[in-house]
ROLUMBA-151913 format. One record per residue (C-alpha): residue in three letters; x, y, z negated. Coordinates in pm, 1 decimal, always signed. Layout:
! residues N
resn / u / v / w
ALA / X / Y / Z
...
! end
This chain:
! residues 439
resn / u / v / w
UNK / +9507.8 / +9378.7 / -6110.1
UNK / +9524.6 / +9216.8 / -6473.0
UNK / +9857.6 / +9195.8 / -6475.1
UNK / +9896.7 / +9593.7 / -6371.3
UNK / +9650.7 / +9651.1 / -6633.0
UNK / +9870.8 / +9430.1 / -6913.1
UNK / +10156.5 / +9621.2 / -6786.8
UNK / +10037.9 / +9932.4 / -6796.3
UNK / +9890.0 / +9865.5 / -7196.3
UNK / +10236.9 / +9731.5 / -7297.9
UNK / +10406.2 / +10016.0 / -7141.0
UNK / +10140.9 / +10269.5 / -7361.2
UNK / +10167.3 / +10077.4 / -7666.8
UNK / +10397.5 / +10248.0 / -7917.6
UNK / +10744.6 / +10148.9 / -7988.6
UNK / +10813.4 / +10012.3 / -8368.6
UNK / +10997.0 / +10231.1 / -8575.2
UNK / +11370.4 / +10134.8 / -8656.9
UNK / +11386.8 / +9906.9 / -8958.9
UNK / +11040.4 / +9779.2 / -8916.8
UNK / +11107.8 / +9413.7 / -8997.8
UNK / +11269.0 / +9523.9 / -9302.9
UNK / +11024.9 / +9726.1 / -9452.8
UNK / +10739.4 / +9464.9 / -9354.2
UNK / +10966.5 / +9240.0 / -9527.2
UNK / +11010.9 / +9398.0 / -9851.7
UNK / +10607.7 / +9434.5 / -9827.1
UNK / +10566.0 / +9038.1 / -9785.5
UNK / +10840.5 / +9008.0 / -10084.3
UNK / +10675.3 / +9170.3 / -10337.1
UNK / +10323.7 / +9067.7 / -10212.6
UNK / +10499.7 / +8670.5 / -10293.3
UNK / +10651.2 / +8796.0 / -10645.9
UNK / +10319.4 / +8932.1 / -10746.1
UNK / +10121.8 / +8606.5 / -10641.2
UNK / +10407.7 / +8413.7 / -10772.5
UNK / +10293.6 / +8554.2 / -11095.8
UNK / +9927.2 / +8459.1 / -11037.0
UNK / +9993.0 / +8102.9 / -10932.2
UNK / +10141.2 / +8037.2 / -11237.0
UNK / +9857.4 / +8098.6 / -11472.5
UNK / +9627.8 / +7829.9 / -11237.8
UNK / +9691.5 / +7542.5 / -11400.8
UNK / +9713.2 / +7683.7 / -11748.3
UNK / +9397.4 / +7861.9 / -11748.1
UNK / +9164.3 / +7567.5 / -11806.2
UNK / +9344.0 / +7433.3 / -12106.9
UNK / +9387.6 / +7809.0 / -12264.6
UNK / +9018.3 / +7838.5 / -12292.4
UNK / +8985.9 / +7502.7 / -12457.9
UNK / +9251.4 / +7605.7 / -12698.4
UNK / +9004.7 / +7852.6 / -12839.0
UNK / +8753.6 / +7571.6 / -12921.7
UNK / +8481.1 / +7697.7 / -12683.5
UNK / +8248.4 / +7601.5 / -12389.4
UNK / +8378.5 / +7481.2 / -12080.3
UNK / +8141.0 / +7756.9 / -11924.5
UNK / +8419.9 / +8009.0 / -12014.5
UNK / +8669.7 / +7847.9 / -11807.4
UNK / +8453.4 / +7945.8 / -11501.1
UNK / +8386.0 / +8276.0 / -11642.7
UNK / +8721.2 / +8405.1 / -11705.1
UNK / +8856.8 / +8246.3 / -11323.5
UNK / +8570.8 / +8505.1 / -11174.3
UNK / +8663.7 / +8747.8 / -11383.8
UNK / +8961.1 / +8808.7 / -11204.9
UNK / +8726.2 / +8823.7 / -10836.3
UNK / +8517.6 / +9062.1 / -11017.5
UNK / +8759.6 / +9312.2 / -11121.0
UNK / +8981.1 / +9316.1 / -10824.4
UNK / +8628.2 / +9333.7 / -10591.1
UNK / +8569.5 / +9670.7 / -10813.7
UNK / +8930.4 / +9781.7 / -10795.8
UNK / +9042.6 / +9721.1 / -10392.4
UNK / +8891.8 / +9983.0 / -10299.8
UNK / +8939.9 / +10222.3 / -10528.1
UNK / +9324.1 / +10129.7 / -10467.6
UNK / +9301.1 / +10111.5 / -10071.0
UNK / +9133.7 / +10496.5 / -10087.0
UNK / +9393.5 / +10620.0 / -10332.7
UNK / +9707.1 / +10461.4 / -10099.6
UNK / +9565.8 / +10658.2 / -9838.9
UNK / +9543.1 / +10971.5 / -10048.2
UNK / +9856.8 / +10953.5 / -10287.4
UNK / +10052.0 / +10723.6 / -10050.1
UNK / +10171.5 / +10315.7 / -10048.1
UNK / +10469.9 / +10285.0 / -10237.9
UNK / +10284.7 / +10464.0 / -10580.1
UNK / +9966.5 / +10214.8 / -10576.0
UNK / +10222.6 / +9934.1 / -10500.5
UNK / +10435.0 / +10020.9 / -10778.0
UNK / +10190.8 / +10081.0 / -11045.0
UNK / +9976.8 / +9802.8 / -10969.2
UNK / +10255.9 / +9499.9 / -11038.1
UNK / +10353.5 / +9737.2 / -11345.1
UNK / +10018.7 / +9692.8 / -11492.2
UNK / +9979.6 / +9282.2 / -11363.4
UNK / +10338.7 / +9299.1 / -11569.4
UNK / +10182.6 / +9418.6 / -11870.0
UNK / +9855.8 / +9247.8 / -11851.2
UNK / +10007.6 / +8887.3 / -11851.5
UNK / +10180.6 / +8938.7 / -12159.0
UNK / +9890.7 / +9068.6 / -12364.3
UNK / +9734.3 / +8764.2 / -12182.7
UNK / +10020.6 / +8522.4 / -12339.4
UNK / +9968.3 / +8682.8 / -12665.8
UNK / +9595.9 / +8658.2 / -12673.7
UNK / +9607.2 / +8286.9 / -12864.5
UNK / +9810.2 / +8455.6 / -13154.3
UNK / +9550.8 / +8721.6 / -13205.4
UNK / +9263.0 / +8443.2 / -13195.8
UNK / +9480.5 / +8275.0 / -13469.4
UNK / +9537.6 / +8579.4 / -13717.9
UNK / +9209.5 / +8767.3 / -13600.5
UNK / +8954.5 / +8558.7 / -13489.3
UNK / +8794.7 / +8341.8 / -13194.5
UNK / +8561.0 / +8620.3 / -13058.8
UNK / +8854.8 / +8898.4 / -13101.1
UNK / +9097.1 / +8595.6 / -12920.0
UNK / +8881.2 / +8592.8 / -12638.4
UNK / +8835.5 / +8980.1 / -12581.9
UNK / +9182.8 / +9035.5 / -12512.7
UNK / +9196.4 / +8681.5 / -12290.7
UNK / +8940.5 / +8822.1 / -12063.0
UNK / +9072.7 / +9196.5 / -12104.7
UNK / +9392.4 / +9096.0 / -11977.2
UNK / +9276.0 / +8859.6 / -11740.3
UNK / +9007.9 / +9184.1 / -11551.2
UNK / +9339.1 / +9425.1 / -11622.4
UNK / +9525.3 / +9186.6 / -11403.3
UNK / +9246.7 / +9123.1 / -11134.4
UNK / +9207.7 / +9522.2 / -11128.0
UNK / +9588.1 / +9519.0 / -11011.4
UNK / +9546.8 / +9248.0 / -10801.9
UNK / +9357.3 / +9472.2 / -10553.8
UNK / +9661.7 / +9595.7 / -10396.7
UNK / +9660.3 / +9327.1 / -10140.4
UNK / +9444.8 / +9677.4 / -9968.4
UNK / +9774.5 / +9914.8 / -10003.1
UNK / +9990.1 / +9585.9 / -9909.2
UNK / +9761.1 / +9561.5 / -9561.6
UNK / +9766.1 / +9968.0 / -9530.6
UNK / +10144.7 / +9943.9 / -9528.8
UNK / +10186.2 / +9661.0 / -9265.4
UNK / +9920.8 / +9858.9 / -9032.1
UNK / +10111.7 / +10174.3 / -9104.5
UNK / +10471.2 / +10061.2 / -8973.8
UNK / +10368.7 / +9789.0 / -8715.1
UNK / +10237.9 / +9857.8 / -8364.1
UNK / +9889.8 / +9705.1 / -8265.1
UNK / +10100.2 / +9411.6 / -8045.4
UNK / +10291.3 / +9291.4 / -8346.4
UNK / +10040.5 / +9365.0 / -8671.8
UNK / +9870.0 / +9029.0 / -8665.8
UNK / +10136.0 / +8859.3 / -8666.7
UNK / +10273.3 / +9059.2 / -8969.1
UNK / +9959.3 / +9069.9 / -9152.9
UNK / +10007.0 / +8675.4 / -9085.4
UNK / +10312.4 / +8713.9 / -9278.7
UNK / +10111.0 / +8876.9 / -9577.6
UNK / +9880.3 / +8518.5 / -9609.8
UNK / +10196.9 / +8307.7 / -9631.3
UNK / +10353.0 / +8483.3 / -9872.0
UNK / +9952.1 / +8437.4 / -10076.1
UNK / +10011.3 / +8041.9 / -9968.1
UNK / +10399.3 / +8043.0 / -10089.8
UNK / +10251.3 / +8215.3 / -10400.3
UNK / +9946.2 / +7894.6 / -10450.9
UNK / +10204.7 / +7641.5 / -10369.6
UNK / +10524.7 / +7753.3 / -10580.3
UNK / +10355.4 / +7926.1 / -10862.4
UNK / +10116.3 / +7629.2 / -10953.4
UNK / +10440.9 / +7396.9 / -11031.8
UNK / +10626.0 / +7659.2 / -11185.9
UNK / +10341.5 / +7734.5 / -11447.4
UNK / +10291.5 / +7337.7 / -11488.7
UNK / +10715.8 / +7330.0 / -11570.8
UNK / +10723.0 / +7564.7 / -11801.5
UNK / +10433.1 / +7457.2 / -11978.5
UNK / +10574.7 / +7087.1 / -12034.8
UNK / +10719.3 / +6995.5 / -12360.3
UNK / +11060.0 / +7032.2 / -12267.4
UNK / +11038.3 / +7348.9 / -12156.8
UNK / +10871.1 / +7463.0 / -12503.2
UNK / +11084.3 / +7336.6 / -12714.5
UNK / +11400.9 / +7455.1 / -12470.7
UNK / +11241.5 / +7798.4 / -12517.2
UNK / +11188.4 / +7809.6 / -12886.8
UNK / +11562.4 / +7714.3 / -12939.6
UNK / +11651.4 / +8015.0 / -12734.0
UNK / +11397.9 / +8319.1 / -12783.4
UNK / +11388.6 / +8500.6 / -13091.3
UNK / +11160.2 / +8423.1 / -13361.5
UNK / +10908.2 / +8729.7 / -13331.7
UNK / +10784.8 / +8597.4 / -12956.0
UNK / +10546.2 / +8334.8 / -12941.8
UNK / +10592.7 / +8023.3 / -12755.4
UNK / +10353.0 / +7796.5 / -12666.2
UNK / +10265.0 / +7590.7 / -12348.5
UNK / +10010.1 / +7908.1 / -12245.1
UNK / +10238.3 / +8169.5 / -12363.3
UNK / +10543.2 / +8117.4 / -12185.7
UNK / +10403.0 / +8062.3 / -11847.1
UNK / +10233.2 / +8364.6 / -11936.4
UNK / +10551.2 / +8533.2 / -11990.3
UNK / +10681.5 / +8426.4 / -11682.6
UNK / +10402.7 / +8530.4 / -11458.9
UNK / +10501.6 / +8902.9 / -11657.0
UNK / +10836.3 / +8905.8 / -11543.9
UNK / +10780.5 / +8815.9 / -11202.8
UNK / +10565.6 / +9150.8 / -11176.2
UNK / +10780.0 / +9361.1 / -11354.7
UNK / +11085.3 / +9176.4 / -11074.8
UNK / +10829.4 / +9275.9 / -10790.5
UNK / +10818.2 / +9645.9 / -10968.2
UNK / +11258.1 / +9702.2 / -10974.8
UNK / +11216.5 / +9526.6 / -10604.6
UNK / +10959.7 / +9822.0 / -10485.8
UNK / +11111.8 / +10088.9 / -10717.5
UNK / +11455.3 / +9981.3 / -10539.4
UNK / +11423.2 / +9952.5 / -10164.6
UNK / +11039.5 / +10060.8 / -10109.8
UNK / +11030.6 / +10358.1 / -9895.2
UNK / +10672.4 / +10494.9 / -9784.7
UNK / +10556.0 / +10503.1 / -9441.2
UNK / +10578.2 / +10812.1 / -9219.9
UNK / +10196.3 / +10866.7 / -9204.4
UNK / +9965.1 / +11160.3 / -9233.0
UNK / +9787.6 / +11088.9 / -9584.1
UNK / +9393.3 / +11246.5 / -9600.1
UNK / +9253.1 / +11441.8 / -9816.3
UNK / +8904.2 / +11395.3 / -9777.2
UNK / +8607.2 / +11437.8 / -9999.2
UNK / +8636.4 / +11161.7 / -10283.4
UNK / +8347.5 / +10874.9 / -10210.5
UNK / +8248.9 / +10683.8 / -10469.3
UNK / +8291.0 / +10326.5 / -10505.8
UNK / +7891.7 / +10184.2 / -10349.7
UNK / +7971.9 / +10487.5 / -10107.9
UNK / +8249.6 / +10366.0 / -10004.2
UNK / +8061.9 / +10020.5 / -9877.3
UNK / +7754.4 / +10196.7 / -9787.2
UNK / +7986.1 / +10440.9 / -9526.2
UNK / +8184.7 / +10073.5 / -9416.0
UNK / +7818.0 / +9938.1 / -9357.2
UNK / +7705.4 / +10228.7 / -9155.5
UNK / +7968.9 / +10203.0 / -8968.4
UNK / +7908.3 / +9960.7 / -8648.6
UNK / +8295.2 / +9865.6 / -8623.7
UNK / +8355.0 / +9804.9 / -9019.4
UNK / +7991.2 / +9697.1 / -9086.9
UNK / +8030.4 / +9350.0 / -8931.5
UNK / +8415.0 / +9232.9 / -9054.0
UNK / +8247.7 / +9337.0 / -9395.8
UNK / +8010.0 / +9091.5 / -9408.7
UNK / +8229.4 / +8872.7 / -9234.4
UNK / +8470.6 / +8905.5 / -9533.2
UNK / +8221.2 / +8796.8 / -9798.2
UNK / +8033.3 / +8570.5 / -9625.3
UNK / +8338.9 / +8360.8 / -9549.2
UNK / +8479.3 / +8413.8 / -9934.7
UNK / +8165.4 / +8326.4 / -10070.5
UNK / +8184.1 / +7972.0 / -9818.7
UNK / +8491.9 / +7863.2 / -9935.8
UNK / +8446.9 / +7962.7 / -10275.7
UNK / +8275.4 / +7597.9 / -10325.3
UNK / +8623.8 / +7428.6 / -10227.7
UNK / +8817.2 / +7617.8 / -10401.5
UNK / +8649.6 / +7534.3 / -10742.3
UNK / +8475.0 / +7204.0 / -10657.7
UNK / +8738.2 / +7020.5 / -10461.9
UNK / +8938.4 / +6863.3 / -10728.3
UNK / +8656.1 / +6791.6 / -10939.0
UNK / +8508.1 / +6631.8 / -10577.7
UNK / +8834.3 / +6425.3 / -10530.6
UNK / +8792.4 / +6280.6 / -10857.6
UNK / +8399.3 / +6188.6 / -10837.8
UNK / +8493.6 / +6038.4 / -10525.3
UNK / +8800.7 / +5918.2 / -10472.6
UNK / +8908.0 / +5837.4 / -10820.3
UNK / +9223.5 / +6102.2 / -10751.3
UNK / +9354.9 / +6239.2 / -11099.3
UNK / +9524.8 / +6608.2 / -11133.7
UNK / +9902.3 / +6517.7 / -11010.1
UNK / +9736.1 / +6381.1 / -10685.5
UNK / +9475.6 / +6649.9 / -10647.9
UNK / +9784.3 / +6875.1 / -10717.2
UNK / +9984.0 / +6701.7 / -10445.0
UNK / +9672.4 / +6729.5 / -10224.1
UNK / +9685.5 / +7093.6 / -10296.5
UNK / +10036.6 / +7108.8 / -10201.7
UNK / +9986.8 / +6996.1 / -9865.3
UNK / +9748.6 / +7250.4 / -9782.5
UNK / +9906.7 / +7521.9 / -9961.8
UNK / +10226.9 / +7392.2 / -9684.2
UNK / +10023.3 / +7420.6 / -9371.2
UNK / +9878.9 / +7757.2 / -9491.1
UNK / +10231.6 / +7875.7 / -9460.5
UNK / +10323.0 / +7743.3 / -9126.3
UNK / +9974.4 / +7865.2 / -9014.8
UNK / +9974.2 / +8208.9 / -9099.3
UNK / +10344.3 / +8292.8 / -9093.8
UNK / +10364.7 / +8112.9 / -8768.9
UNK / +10135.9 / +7952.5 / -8562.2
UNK / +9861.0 / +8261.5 / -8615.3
UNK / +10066.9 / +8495.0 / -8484.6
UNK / +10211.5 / +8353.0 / -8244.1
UNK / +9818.3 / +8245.9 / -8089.4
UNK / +9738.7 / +8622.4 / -8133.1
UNK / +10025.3 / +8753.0 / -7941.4
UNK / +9869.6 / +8479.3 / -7630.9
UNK / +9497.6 / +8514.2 / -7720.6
UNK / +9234.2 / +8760.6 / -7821.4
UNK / +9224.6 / +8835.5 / -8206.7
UNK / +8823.3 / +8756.5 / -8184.7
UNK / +8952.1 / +8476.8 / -7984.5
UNK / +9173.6 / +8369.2 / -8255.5
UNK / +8923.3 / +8432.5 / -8558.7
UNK / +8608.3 / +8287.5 / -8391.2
UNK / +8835.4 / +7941.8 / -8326.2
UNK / +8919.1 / +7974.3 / -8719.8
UNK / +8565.7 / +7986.3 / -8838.9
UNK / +8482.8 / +7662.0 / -8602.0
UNK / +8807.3 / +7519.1 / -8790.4
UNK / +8650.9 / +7601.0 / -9089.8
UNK / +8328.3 / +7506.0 / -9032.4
UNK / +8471.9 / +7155.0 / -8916.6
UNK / +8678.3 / +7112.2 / -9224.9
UNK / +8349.6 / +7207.4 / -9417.8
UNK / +8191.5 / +6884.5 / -9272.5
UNK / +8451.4 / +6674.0 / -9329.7
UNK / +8452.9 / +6708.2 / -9696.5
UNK / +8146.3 / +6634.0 / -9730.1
UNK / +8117.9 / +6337.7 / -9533.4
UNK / +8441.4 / +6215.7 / -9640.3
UNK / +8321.1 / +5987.7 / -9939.1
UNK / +8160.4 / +5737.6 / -9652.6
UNK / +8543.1 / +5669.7 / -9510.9
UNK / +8565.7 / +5463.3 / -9792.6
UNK / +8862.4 / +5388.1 / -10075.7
UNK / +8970.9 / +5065.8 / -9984.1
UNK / +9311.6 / +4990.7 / -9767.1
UNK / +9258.3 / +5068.5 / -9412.3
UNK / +9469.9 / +4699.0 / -9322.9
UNK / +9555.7 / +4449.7 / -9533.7
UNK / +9881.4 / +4441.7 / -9443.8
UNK / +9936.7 / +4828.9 / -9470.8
UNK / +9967.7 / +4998.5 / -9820.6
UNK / +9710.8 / +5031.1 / -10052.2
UNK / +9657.0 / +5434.7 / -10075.5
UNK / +9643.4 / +5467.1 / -9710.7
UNK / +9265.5 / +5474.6 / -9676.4
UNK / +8989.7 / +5617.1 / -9440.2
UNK / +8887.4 / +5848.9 / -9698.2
UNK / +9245.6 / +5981.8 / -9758.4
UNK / +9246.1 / +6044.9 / -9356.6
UNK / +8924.8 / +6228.3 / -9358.3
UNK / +9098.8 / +6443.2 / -9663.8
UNK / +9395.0 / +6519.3 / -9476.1
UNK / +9235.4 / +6651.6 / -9132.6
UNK / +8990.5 / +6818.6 / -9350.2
UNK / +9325.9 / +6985.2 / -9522.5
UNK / +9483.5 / +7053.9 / -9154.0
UNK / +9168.9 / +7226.0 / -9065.1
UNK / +9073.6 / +7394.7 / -9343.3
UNK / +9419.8 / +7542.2 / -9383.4
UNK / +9393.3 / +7702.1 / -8997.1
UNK / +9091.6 / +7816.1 / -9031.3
UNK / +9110.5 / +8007.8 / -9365.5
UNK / +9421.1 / +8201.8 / -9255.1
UNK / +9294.3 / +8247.2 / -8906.4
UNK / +8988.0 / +8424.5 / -9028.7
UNK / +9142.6 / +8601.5 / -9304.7
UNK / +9479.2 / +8717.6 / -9088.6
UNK / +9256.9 / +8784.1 / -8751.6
UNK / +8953.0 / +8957.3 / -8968.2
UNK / +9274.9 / +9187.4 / -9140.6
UNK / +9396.4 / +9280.3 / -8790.3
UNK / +9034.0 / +9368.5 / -8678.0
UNK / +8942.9 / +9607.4 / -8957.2
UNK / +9295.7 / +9794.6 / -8872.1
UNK / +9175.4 / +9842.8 / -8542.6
UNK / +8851.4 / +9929.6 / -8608.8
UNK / +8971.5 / +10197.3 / -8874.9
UNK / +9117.3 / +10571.8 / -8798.4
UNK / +9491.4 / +10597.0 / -8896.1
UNK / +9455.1 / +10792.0 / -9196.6
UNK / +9146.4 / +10535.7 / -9325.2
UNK / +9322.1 / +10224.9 / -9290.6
UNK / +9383.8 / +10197.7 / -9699.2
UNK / +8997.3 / +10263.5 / -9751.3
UNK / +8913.0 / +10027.9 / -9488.2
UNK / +9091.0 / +9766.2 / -9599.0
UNK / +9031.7 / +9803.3 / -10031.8
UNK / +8639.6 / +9795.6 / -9862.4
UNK / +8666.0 / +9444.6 / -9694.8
UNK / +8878.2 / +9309.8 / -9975.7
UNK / +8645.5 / +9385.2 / -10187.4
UNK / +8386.5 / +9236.0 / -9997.1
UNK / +8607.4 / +8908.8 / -10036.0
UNK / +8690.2 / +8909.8 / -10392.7
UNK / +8267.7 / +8988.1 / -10455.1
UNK / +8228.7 / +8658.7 / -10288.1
UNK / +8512.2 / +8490.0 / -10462.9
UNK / +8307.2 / +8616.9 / -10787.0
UNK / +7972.2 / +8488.8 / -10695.4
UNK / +8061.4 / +8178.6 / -10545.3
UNK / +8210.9 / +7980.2 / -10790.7
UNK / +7897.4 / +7978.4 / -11026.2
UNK / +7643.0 / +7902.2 / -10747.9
UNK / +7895.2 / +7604.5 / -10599.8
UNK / +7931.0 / +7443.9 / -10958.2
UNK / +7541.5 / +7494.2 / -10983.2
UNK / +7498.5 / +7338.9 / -10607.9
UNK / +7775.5 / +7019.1 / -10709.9
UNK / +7573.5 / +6936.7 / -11050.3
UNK / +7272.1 / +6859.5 / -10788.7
UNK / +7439.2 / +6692.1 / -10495.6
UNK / +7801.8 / +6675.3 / -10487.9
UNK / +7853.2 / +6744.6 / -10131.6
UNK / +7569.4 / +7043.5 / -10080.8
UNK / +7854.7 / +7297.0 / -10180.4
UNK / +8058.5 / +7185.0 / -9903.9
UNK / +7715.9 / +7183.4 / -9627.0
UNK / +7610.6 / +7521.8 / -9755.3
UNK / +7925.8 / +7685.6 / -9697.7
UNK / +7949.8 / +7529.4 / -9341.5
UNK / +7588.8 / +7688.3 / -9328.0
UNK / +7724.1 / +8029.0 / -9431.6
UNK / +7955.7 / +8026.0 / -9121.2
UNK / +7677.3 / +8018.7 / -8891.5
UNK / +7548.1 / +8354.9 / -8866.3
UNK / +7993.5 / +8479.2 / -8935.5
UNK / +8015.6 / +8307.5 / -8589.0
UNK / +7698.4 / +8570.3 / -8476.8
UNK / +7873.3 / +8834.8 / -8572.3
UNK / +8185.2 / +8790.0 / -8434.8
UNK / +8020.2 / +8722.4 / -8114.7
UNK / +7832.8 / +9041.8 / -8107.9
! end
């Protein structure tokens, strides 16, 4: 009889359109240029605000600036995609990211000639322009749901998260490349006088022109979806979350979305600081660290994710991600008590019980963050109407990026008091995600 049934729901399920692959490919492209461009400005970032000869407190201020503006933005952009269609949202959101990370490469050369304070308006102007445009991952998700059949969307909103992974992994060492010394002075032999080059500048620059690339890629071969587009009263923005949270479908994958954002907001900020405390690691091995799980993020969610979802429940597939999670959450903290020293002493120094902790805390971790994020994607397009999906979606990325926002202050807060409670709360915070998925 469950076979018949199976049968009988494959047989209903609608084709995909001719050229699907393509079109979800293009998508996934410029979803990697963009992030490209984003990557690159990591590593930079800290060093740019110390350039201007103020508190370290800025550095965390201008990294959730970015969060903040692209929780206001997503779904602003995910209701407009579904009223004025994909492609324009695509398209003028990497245009703007374009032009935002030059005036963001530019913004040390008006601190010079106009002042600190006047320096630091246009750093953190450019930096909220560019977190504004980074809410398209909405319309990028609206697109995939639009052209993909139920069977196959996980898997190609999987796709989306690797391209996000390829984005942390390659972007990070192209921004640390061009900022090196040789690259400089390479540059200043070769670009005209009148553009600035410094080691924040030019990655800057480069993170510009891999927008305005992702912009001639969508203007190019971009084709919108064959969709009907709403026209529906215009909700404003807390209306749009207060109609997600009345909604018994949405209300749940909403507060999924920040709950899960605002857990492992406490690695993403604290863990290289926490693999320094404890392990003695500097930045080229915390980068290297990084690497790795920036590696398995790929082969998770442009691989093994979908390929679990197309054997497996999505809930099935989230709620073993957020026990992943919650794992890899525990290990990090605990970690320290593996110890530093050699494992054997005929074995090699660096291979240590801490370092083995670190690393199935990385394989976890990985899994479970693109298992939640890919699975929670594919449950809010199911749970939305066709011509909501862009709505739905800017709605629970916004949810994300407002945890992304709050939790980087409260996990530096947590670390200065015990440097493993950041790890323990956000384990905590997965406790009552797992209730909701279950319900």
């Amino acid at each position: 009889m469950a076979s018949s049934q199976a049968a009988t729901s494959e047989q209903a399920a609608p084709a995909a359109a001719p050229g699907t692959r393509r079109r979800v490919a293009v998508v996934v492209g410029i979803v990697f240029i963009d992030l490209l461009g984003f990557g690159i400005i990591i590593p930079i970032l800290p060093f740019y605000v110390r350039s201007f000869g103020v508190s370290d407190v800025f550095i965390g201020l201008l990294a959730a600036s970015y969060s903040l503006a692209q929780f206001v933005a997503a779904p602003v952009l995910g209701r407009i995609s579904d009223e004025r269609g994909r492609r324009p949202v695509l398209m003028l959101s990497v245009g703007v990211s374009g032009i935002a990370w030059v005036v963001f490469g530019f913004a040390s050369e008006i601190g010079a000639a106009l002042g600190v304070t006047l320096g630091l308006v246009v750093l953190f102007s450019a930096r909220l322009l560019a977190g504004a445009a980074g809410g398209n991952i909405a319309a990028a998700q609206a697109y995939i749901a639009d052209v993909t059949t139920p069977a196959d969307r996980t898997g190609a909103l999987g796709l989306v998260g690797a391209a996000f992974g390829l984005g942390f992994v390659f972007g990070p060492a192209i921004g640390g490349l061009l900022a090196s010394d040789t690259a400089v002075s390479t540059a200043r032999t070769v670009l005209p006088g009148f553009v600035p080059v410094t080691p924040f500048s030019l990655p800057s620059f480069a993170a510009a022109g891999f927008s305005f690339l992702a912009l001639g890629v969508a203007a190019a071969v971009l084709k919108e979806p064959n969709r009907t587009r709403t026209q529906a009263r215009r909700v404003s923005f807390v209306g749009q979350f207060r109609t997600a949270l009345a909604d018994a479908t949405l209300r749940p994958l909403v507060i999924a979305f920040f709950l899960t954002s605002l857990a492992f907001a406490g690695v993403t900020v604290m863990f290289v600081p926490f693999m320094a405390d404890a392990f003695g690691y500097d930045a080229t091995e915390a980068a290297i660290f990084l690497a790795y799980i920036g590696a398995l993020g790929i082969v998770n969610q442009g691989v093994l994710i979908g390929w679990l979802s197309r054997r497996f429940s999505v809930q099935y597939v989230v709620r073993g991600g957020v026990t992943s999670l919650f794992l890899a959450l525990v290990l990090l903290a605990v970690s320290p008590l593996a110890g530093t020293g050699p494992l054997a002493a005929s074995g090699p120094g660096w291979v240590t019980g801490g370092l083995l902790v670190l690393l199935a805390f990385g394989a976890l971790a990985s899994f479970g963050n693109g298992a939640i994020t890919v699975g929670l994607a594919a449950l809010v397009s199911k749970g939305a109407t066709d011509d909501t999906q862009g709505a739905a979606f800017g709605v629970t990325q916004g949810a994300g990026s407002l945890g992304r926002t709050v939790g980087p202050p409260l996990a530096a807060a947590a670390y200065v008091v015990v440097d493993w409670s950041p790890f323990v709360a956000g384990a905590l915070l997965l406790v009552p995600v797992a209730v909701l998925l279950r319900r």
